[in-house]
N, C-alpha and C positions, 0 to 999 in steps of 0.2 A: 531469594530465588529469582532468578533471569524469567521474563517476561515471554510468551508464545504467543504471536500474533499472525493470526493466519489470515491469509487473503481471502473472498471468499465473492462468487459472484451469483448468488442469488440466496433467495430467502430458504431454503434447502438446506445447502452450502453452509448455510448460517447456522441453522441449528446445529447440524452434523458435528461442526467445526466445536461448538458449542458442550455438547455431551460426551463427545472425546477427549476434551479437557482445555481446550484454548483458551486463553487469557483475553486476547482481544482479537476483533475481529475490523479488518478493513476492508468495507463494502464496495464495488465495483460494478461496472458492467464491462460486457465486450476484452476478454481477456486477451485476443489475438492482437489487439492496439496496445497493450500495456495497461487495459485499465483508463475506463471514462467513466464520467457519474451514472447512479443510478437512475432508474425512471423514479418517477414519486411512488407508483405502485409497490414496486420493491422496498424504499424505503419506509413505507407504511408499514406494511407486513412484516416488513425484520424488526421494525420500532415496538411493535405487540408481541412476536415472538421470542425474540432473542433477552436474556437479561444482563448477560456479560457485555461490557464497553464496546461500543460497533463506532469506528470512526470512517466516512462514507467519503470516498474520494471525487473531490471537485476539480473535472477535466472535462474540459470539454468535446475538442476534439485527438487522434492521436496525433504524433510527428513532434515536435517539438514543441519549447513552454511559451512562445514568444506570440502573444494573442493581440489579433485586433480589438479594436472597441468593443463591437458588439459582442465578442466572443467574451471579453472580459466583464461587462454589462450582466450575461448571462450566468457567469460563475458566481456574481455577488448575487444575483437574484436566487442562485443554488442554495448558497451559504444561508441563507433569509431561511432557504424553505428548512435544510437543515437545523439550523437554528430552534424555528417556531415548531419543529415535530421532537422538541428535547433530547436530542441526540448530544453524545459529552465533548465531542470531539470532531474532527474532519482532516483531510489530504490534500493536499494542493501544492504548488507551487509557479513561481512567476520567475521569467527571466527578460531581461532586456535584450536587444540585437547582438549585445557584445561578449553576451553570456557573465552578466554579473545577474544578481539576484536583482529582479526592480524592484527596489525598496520603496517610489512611490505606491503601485499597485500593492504590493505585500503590505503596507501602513492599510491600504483600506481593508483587504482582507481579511487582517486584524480586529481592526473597528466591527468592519461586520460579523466577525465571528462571535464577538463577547466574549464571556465565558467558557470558551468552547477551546479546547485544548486543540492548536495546529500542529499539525507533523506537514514538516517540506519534506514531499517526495522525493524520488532520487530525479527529478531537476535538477539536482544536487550535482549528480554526477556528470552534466554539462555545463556546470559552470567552467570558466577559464581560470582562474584561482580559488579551488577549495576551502586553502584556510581565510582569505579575506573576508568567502561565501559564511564561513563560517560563524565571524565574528557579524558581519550583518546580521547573520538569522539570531544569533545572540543578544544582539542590539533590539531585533525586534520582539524579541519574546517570546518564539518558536518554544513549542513544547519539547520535538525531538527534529533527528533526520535520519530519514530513511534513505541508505547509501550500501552502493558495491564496492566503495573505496577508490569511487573512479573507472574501477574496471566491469569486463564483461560478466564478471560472478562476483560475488564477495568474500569469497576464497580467495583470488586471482589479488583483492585490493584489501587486503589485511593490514598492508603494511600502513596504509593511510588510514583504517580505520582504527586500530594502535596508536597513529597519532591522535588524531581527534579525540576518541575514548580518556586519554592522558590528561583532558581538562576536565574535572572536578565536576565544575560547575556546569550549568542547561547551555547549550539541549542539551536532551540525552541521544546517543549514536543508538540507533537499531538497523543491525547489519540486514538487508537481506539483499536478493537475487542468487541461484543456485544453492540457499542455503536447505539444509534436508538433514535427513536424521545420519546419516553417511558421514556429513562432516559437521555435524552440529556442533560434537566437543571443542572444535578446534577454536570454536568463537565464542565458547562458554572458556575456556585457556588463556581468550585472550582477553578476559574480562568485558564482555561485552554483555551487559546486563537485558539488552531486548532482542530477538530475533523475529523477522517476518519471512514466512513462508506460505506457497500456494497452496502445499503439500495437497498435489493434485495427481488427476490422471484422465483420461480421453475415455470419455461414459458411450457405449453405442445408443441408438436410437431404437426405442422402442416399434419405431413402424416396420411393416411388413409391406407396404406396396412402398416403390423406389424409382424412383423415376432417374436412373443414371446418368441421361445426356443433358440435364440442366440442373444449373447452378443458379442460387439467389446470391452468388458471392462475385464482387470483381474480380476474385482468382478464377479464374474456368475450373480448377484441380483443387478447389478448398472443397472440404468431404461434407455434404450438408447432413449427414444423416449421424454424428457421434457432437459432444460438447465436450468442454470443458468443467471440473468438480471436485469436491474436495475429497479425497479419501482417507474415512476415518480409520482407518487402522494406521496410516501414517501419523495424523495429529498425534494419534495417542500413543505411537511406537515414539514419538519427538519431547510429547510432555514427558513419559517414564525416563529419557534421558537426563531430561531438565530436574528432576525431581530425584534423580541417583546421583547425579552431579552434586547437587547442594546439600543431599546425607556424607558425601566421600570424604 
């Protein structure tokens, strides 16, 4: 059976994601960046709550994977904390100036992770040679990659992820960005054994008094008062595919 791994940005999120049938869950904060690590708070609470695989993504800031010292300092000190709170797994990824994968940086990453199964995020999808990227995360022991196929959905980049899926062996390809229940089959067709999705929607805010002419956002027009969440009738409209797929 193909793998449902939902995105998810809080400890809510998590369960939700959880009891509508999701296989794994990759923890986040700050969904309008792509996705940066969690606070420790969050990570606590999902660590007691949740019992299906939660692998928590270590990012620090958003815009690209190319990190200074300090920036990269504080991801290894993430992985630590990750690490020491038993969590199976984590998200990350490192690129050099040139857009190859730093394979010094990703060697310590490694180190530090231990046991902890690594997914390279779709970093992936800014590398300059994919399949090169490819054979490094290979070389380095990457559990999977999480990729659009290069493009802006993973619909759009099927045709590269087609390639990649064609090697047997690790990592394993888990398609996501735009992936949904809409065009789910089409990546379950194409033998693609994991999908990652938000399977989300825009939650209003429960307050009644609104203060319209201020904004805590550097956008003046970012809406403070709805979030980001996962909706469970989508999970589980996405697992019943998953699970009709592999009776067919």
């Amino acid at each position: 059976m193909a793998l449902l791994e939902i995105c998810c940005y809080s400890m809510e999120c998590a369960v939700t994601a959880q009891q509508k049938g999701a296989d794994r869950i990759e923890l986040c904060a700050a969904p309008q960046e792509g996705g940066l690590t969690p606070s420790y708070g969050v990570l606590k609470t999902v660590r007691q709550k949740v019992t299906i695989p939660v692998h928590p993504i270590i990012r620090p800031r958003g815009g690209d994977f190319c990190y200074t010292d300090g920036e990269f300092a504080a991801m290894l000190a993430d992985i630590r904390t990750v690490r020491e709170l038993g969590y199976p797994g984590l998200v990350t990824g490192v690129l050099d100036a040139h857009g190859n994968v730093d394979m010094p940086r990703m060697r310590d990453i490694m180190a530090a992770a231990g046991k902890m199964a690594v997914t390279f995020h779709r970093a992936f999808d800014m590398c300059s040679n994919p399949k090169q990227s490819f054979e490094n995360l290979k070389e380095l022991g990457v559990a999977r990659i999480l990729t659009s196929g290069q493009q802006s959905s993973a619909e759009k980049g099927l045709e590269l992820i087609r390639e990649l899926i064609a090697h047997d062996d690790a990592p394993i390809i888990m398609a996501g960005a735009g992936v949904r229940a809409s065009n789910l089959e089409l990546f379950l067709d194409a033998g693609v054994k994991e999908v990652h999705s938000s399977a989300g929607h825009w939650v209003p805010s429960v307050m009644r008094y609104r203060n319209p002419g201020l904004s805590m956002s550097t956008d003046p027009n970012a809406d403070e008062y709805s979030r980001f969440a996962v909706n469970g009738d989508t999970v589980a409209d996405m697992k019943a595919i998953v699970a009709r797929y592999d009776t067919e």
